[in-house]
Structure formats: structure tokens, C-alpha cells
C-alpha atoms as a printed R data frame, in Angstrom:
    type eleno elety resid chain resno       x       y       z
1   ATOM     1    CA   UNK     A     1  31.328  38.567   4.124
2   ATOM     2    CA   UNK     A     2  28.122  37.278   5.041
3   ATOM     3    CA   UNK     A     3  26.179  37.329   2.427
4   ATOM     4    CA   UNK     A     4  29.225  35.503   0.559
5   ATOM     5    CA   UNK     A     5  28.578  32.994   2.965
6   ATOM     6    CA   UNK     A     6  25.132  32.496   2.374
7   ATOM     7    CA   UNK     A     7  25.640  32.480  -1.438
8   ATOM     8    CA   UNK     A     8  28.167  29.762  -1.091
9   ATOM     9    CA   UNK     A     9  25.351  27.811   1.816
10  ATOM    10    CA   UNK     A    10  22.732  28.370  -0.880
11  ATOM    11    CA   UNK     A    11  25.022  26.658  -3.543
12  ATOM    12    CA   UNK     A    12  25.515  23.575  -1.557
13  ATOM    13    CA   UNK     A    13  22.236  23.162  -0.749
14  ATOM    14    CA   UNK     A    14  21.069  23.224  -4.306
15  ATOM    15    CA   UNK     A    15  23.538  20.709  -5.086
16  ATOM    16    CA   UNK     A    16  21.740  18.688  -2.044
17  ATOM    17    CA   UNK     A    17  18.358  19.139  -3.708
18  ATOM    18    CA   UNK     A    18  19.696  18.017  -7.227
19  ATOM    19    CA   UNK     A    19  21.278  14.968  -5.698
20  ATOM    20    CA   UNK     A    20  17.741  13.854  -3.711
21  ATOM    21    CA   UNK     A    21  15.628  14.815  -6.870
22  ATOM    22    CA   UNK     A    22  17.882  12.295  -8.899
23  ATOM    23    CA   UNK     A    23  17.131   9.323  -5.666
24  ATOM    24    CA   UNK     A    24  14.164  10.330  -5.815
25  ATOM    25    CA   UNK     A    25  13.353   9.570  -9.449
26  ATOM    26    CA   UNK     A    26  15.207   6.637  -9.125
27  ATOM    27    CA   UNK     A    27  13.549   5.342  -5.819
28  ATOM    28    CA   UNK     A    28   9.985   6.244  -7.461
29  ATOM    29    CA   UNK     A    29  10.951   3.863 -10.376
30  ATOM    30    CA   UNK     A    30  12.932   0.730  -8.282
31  ATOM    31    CA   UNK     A    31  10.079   0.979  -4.899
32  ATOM    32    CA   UNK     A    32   7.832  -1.129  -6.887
33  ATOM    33    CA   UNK     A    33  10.191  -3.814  -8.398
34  ATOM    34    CA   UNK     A    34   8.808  -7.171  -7.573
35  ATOM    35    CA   UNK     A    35  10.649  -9.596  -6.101
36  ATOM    36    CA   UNK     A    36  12.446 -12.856  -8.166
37  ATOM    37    CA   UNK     A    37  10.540 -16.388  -8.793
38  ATOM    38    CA   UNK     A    38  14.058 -17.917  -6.887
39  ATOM    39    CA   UNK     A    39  13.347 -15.973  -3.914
40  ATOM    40    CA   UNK     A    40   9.511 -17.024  -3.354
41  ATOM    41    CA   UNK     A    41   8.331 -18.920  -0.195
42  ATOM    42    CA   UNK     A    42   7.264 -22.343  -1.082
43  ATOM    43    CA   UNK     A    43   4.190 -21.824   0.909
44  ATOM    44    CA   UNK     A    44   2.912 -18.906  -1.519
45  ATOM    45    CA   UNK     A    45   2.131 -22.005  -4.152
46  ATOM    46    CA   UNK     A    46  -0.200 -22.935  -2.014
47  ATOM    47    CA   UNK     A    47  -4.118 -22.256  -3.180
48  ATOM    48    CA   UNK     A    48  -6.462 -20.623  -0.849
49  ATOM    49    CA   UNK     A    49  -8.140 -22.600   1.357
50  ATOM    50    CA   UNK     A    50 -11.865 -21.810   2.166
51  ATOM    51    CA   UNK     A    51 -14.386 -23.652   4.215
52  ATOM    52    CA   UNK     A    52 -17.778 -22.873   4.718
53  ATOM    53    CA   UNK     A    53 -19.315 -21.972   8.130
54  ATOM    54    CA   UNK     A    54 -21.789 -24.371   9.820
55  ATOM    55    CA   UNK     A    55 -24.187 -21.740  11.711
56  ATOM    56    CA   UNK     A    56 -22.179 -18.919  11.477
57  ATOM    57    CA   UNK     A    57 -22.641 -15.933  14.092
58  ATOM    58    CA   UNK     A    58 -22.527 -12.524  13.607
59  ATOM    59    CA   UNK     A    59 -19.145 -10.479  14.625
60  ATOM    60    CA   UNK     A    60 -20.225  -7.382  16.091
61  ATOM    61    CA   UNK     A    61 -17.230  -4.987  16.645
62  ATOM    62    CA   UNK     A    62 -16.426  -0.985  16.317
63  ATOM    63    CA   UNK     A    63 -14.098   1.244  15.042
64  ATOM    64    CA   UNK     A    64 -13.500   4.891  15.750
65  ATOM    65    CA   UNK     A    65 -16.729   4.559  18.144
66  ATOM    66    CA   UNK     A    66 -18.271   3.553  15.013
67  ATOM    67    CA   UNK     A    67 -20.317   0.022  15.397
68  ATOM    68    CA   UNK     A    68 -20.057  -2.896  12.314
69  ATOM    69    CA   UNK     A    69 -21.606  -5.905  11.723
70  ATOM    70    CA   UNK     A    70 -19.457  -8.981  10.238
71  ATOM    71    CA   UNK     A    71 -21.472 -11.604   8.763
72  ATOM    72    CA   UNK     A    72 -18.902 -14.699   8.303
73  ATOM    73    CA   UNK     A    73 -19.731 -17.260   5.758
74  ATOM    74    CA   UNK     A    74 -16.169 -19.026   4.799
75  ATOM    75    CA   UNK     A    75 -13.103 -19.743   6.561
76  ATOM    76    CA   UNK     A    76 -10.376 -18.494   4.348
77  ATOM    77    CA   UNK     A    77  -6.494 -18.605   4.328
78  ATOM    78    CA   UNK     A    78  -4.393 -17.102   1.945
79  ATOM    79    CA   UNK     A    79  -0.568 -16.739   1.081
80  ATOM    80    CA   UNK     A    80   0.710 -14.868  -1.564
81  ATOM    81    CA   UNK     A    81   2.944 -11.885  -2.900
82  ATOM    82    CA   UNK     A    82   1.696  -8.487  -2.367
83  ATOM    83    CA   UNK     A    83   1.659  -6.935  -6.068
84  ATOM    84    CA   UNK     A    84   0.113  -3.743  -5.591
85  ATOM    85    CA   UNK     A    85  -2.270  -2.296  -2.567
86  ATOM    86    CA   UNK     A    86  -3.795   1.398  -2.457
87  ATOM    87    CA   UNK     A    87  -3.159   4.032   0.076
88  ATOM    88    CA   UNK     A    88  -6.524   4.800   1.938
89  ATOM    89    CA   UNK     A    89  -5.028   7.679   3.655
90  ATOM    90    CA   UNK     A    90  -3.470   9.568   0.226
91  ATOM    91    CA   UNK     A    91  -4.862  12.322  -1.130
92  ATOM    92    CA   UNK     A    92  -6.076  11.054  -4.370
93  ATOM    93    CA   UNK     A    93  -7.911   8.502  -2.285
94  ATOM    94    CA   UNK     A    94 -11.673   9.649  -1.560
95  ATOM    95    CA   UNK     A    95 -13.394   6.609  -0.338
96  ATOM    96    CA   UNK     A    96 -11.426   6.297   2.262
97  ATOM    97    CA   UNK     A    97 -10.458   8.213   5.267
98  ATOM    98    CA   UNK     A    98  -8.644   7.741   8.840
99  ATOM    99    CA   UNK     A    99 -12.171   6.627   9.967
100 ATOM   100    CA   UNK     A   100 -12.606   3.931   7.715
101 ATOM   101    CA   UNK     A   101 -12.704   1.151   9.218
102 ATOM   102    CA   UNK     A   102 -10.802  -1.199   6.081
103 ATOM   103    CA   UNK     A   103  -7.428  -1.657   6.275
104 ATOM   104    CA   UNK     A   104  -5.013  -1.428   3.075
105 ATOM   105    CA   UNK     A   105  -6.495  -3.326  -0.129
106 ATOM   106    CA   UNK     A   106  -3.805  -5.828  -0.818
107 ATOM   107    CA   UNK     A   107  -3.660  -7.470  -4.443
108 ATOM   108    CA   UNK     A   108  -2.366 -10.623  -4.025
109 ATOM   109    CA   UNK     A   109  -1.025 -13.801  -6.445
110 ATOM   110    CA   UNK     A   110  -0.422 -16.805  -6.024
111 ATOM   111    CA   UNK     A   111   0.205 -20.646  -7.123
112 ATOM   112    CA   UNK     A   112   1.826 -21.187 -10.339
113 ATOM   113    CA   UNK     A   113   2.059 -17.512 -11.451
114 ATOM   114    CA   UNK     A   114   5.158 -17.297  -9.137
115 ATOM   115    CA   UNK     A   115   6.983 -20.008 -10.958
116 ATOM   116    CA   UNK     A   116   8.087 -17.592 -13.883
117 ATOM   117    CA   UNK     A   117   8.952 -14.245 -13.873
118 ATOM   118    CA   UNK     A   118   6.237 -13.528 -15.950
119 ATOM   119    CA   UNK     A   119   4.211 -11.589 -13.553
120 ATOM   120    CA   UNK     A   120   7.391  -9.100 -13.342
121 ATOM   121    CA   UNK     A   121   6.208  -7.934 -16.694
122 ATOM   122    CA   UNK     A   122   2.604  -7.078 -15.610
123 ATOM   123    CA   UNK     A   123   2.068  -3.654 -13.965
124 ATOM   124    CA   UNK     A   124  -0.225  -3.985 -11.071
125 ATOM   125    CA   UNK     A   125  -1.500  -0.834  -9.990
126 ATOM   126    CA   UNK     A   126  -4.655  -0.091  -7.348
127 ATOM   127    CA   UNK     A   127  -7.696   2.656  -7.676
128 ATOM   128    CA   UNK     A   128  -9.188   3.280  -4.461
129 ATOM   129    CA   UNK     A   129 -11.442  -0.308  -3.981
130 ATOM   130    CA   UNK     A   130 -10.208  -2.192  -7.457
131 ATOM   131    CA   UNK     A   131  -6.977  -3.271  -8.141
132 ATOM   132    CA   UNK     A   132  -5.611  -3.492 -12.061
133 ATOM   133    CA   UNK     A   133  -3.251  -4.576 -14.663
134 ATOM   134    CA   UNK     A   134  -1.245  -3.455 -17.986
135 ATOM   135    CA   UNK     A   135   0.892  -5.487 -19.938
136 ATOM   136    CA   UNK     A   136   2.539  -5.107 -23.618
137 ATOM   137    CA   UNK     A   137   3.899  -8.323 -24.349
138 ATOM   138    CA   UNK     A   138   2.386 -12.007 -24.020
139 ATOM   139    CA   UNK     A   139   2.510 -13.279 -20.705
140 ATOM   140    CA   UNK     A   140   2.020 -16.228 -18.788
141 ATOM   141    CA   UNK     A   141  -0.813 -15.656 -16.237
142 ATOM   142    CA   UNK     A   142  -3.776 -16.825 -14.232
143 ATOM   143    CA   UNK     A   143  -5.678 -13.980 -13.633
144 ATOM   144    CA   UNK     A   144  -7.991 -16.314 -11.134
145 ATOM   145    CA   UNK     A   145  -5.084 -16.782  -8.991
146 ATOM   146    CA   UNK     A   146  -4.773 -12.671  -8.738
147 ATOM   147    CA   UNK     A   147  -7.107 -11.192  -5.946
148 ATOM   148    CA   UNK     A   148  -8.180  -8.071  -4.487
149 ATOM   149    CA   UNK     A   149  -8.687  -8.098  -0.572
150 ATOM   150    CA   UNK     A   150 -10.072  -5.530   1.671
151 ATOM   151    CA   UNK     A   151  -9.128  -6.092   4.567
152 ATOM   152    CA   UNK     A   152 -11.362  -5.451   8.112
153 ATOM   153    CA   UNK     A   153  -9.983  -6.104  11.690
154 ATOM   154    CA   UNK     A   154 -10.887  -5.922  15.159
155 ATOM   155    CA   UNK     A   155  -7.097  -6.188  16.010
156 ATOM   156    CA   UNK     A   156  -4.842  -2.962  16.268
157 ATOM   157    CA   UNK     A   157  -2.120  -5.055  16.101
158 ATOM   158    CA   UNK     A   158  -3.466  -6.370  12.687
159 ATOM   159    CA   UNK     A   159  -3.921  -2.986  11.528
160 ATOM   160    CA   UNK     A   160  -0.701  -1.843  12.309
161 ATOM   161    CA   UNK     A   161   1.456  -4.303  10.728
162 ATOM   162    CA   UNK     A   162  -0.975  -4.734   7.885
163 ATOM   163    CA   UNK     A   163  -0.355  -0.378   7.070
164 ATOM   164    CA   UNK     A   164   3.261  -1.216   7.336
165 ATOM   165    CA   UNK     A   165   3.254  -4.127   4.191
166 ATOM   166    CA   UNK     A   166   4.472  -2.784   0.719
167 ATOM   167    CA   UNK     A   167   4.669  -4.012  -2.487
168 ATOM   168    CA   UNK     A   168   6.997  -7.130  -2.956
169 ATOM   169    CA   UNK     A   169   6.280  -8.389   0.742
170 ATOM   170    CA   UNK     A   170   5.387 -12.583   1.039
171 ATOM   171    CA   UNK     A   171   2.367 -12.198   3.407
172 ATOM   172    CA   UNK     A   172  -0.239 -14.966   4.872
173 ATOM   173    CA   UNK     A   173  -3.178 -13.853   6.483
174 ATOM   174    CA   UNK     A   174  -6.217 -16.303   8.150
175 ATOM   175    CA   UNK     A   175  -9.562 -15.054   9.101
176 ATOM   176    CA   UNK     A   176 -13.353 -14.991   7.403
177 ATOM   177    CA   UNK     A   177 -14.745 -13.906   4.074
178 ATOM   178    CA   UNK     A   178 -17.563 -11.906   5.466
179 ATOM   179    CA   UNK     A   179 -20.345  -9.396   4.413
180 ATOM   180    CA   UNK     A   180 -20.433  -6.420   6.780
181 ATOM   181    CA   UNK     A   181 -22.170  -3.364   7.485
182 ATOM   182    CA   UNK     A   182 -22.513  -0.452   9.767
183 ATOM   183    CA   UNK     A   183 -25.386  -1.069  12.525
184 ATOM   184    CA   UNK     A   184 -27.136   1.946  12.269
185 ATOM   185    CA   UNK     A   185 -27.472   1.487   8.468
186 ATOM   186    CA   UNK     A   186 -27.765  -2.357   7.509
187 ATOM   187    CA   UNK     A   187 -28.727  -1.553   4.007
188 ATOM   188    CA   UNK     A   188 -25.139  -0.423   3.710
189 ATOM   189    CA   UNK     A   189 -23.992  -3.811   2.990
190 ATOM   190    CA   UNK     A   190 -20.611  -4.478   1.428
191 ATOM   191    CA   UNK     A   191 -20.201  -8.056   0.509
192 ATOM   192    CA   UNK     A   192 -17.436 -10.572  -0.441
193 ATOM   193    CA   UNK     A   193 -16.491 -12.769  -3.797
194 ATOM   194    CA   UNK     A   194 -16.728 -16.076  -2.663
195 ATOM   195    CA   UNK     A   195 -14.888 -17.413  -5.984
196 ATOM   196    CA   UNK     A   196 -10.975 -16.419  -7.466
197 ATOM   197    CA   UNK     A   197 -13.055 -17.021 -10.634
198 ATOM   198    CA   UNK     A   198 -14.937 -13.576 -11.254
199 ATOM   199    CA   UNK     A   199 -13.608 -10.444 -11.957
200 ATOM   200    CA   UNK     A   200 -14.950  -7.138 -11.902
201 ATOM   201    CA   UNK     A   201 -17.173  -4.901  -9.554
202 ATOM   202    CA   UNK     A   202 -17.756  -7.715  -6.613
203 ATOM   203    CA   UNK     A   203 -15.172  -9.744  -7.407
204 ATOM   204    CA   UNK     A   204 -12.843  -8.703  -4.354
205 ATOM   205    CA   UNK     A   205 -12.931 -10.752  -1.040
206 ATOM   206    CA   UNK     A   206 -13.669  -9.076   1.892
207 ATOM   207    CA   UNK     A   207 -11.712 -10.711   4.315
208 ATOM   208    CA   UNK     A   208 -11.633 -10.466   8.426
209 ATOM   209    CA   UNK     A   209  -8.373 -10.661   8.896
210 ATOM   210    CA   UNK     A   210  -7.690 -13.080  12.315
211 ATOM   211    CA   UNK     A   211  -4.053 -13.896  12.189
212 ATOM   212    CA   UNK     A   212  -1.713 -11.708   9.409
213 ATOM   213    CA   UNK     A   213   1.790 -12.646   9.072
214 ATOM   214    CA   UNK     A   214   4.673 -10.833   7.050
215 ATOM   215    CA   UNK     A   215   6.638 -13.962   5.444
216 ATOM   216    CA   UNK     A   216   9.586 -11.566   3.556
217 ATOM   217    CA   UNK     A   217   9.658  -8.567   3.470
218 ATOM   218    CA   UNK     A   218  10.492  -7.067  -0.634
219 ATOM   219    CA   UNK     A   219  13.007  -4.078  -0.923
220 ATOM   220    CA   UNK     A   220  11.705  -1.730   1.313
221 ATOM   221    CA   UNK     A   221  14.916   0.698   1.505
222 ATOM   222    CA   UNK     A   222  13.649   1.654  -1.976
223 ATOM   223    CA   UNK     A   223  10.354   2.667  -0.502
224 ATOM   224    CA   UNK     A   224  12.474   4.630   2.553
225 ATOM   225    CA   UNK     A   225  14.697   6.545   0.180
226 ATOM   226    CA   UNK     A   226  11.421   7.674  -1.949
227 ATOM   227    CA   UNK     A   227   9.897   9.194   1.588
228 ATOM   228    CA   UNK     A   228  13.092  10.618   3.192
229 ATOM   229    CA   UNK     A   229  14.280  12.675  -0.629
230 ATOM   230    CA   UNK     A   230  10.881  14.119  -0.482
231 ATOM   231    CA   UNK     A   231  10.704  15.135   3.187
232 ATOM   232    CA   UNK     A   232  14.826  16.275   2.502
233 ATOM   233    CA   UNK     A   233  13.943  18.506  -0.395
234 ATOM   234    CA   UNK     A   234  10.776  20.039   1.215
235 ATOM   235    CA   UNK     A   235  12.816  21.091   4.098
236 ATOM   236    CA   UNK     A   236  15.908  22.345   1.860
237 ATOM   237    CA   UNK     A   237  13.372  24.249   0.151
238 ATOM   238    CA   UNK     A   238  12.081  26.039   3.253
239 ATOM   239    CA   UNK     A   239  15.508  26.799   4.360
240 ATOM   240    CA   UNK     A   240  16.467  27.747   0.586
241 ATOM   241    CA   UNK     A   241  13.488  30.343   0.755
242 ATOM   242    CA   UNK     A   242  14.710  31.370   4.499
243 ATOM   243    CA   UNK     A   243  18.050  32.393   2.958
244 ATOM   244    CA   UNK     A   244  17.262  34.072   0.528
245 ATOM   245    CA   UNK     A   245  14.992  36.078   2.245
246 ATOM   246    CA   UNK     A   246  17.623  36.951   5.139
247 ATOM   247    CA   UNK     A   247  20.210  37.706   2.089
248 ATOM   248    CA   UNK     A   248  17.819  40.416   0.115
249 ATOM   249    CA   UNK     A   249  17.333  42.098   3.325
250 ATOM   250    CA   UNK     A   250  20.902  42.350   4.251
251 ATOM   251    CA   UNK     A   251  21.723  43.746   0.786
252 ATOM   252    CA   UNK     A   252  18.761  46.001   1.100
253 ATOM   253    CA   UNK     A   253  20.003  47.236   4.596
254 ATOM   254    CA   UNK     A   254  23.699  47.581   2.748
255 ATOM   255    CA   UNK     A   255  22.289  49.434   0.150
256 ATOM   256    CA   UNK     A   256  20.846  51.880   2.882
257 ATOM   257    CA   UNK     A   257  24.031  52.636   4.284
């Protein structure tokens, strides 16, 4: 009778894994779906607005009882659409770590590429400090209104909601296109474009974020399905294993008898 029972428990539970695997595919494939031209904030036509610093001063700040220097040299605003970003603390990911003291990369566009739904065609993917595009089929796009922005902060707060953005979100951000470094080790410079025009290593802005601001959020219950049918099926799994475990040893102890 019991081992019936757990027959007929394992049978429903694979039916539960086959259902999540199928959300799952479908959640990997819709998480990343950019959001319509109608539904774009006005302000995200807006271009960049950078300003140089008269007699800038140096922003000395730490992280992880790590110390940084922040050299600013441009005031810099920015709204845009959040195309792709990388995931510093993944595991295919090793530049970064839960040290480091950069936020998210967020790949951002802007300005007249959001007037068609052009840049819905493009797939924007990031690498662990670059971010990149494919496309098949003739688009129209300004690839110097595309930018790559790491992203440093002496505000938790900052950090927080800045790990929380995904693809498709409308974000604005204000703070400083700076060069920084870690104290001990000056020569360990990383420094900022200064110009949407370039492209390639150097050409991301390196940006000290100030003030960050989630304008609309994209379809993020794509991005909660993907997480919850993975943690789902691992734990199915487990239990899948568990029962069949306990039912081998009860027909072993049968067969004993």
C-alpha cells in the first residue's frame, strides 16, 4: 500500500517537473524581450548630458574595507533603456566577485534608437566588462547612442536597487565619469570613455553613480518565473531522489520477509 503510494507521489511530481521545465524554457526565451517604442519614457530621448569639472577633487571611499580612489572629471546624466547588463556574481563571471567594488554593467540606449522597434531586432548580450550585439537583418541604429556603464557607488542604497534592475527597465542615473583606483595600488587605474563615439576596449564610461532612479520597470514576472522553475525543479528533484530511495528500501525489506 505504501509503496503504491509513493509510485503514484512520484508520478505527480514528474508531471510537476515537466510542467516547470516547459516555463522554464519559455521564461528563458520571453525574460529578455524588450520593451515597445509606444511604451518609452519621453525623457529616454534625451542625450546625455556631460559637463566638465572645474578643479575637480578626489573621492576617496571603501568597499568591503577595501579603500578606492575616484578621480571625477565630467558631470554626467544619463536616461535610457537597459538592453542587456552582466551578472558579476554568476559563475561564468571571473572578473568579478562579491568584493568587487562595481556594481552591475548596464548597456544602455538611447535618443532616436527608441523611436522604432528596430533595436528589438538586435540581440544585446554582456561578457563580463564589454557589452555586444548580433543582428541578421538591416537595422536602423546608432551604435554611438548604445553605451556600456560600470557602475561604482559609495551608496548601499544605490547598490541595492541598481542589483535589482533587469533587462527592459527605463532607468536614469546622475553622478561623475571618473577614473579610479585602489589606494594601495594606484597603477591599477581603470579609466572612463569620455565620448559615445568610440567603441571597443575603453570605450565604456565609468560612471559614479550619485542619484539612480528606476523609471519602468520591463516584464520582470518573466525573469521571476525563470528563478522560481529552477529552484522548483531542484527541490522536486531532491525529493524525487528521497523517494525513491525510501521505496527500494521498503521493497528490499519486503523482499526479506
Amino acid at each position: 500500500m505504501i509503496i503504491k503510494s509513493i509510485s503514484k507521489i512520484k508520478l505527480f511530481i514528474k508531471k510537476i517537473i515537466y510542467l516547470c521545465l516547459l516555463l522554464l524554457v519559455m521564461s528563458f526565451f520571453k525574460k529578455g524581450v524588450l520593451p515597445d517604442k509606444d511604451v518609452i519614457d519621453t525623457r529616454l530621448l534625451i542625450e546625455p548630458a556631460q559637463t566638465k569639472i572645474i578643479n575637480p577633487q578626489d573621492i576617496h571611499f571603501d568597499y568591503k574595507s577595501i579603500d578606492y580612489v575616484a578621480q571625477p572629471l565630467y558631470e554626467y546624466s544619463i536616461s535610457g533603456l537597459v538592453v542587456s547588463h552582466n551578472n558579476p556574481t554568476g559563475f561564468g563571471d571571473i572578473y568579478h566577485d562579491d568584493t568587487s567594488v562595481d556594481t552591475k554593467d548596464l548597456c544602455i540606449t538611447w535618443g532616436e534608437n527608441l523611436l522604432t522597434n528596430d533595436y528589438k531586432k538586435i540581440n544585446f548580450y554582456n561578457g563580463s566588462t564589454w557589452c555586444y550585439s548580433k543582428y541578421s537583418e538591416q537595422v536602423r541604429f546608432d551604435f554611438s547612442k548604445l553605451s556600456n556603464n560600470h557602475l561604482v557607488t559609495n551608496n548601499q542604497k544605490i547598490r541595492d536597487i541598481i542589483e535589482k534592475v533587469r533587462v527592459g527597465d527605463q532607468v536614469s542615473m546622475k553622478g561623475k565619469l571618473v577614473n579610479y583606483y585602489y589606494k594601495s595600488t594606484p597603477s591599477s587605474i581603470r579609466k572612463t570613455s569620455i565620448t559615445r563615439n568610440d567603441n571597443g576596449a575603453g570605450a565604456c564610461e565609468v560612471v559614479f553613480v550619485e542619484e539612480f532612479n528606476v523609471i519602468s520597470k520591463g516584464k520582470r514576472y518573466w525573469f521571476l518565473i525563470f528563478s522560481l522553475a529552477i529552484k522548483v525543479i531542484l527541490v522536486l528533484l531532491i525529493l524525487l531522489l528521497a523517494l525513491f530511495f525510501i521505496e527500494n528500501k521498503l521493497k528490499h525489506s519486503r523482499s526479506n520477509h
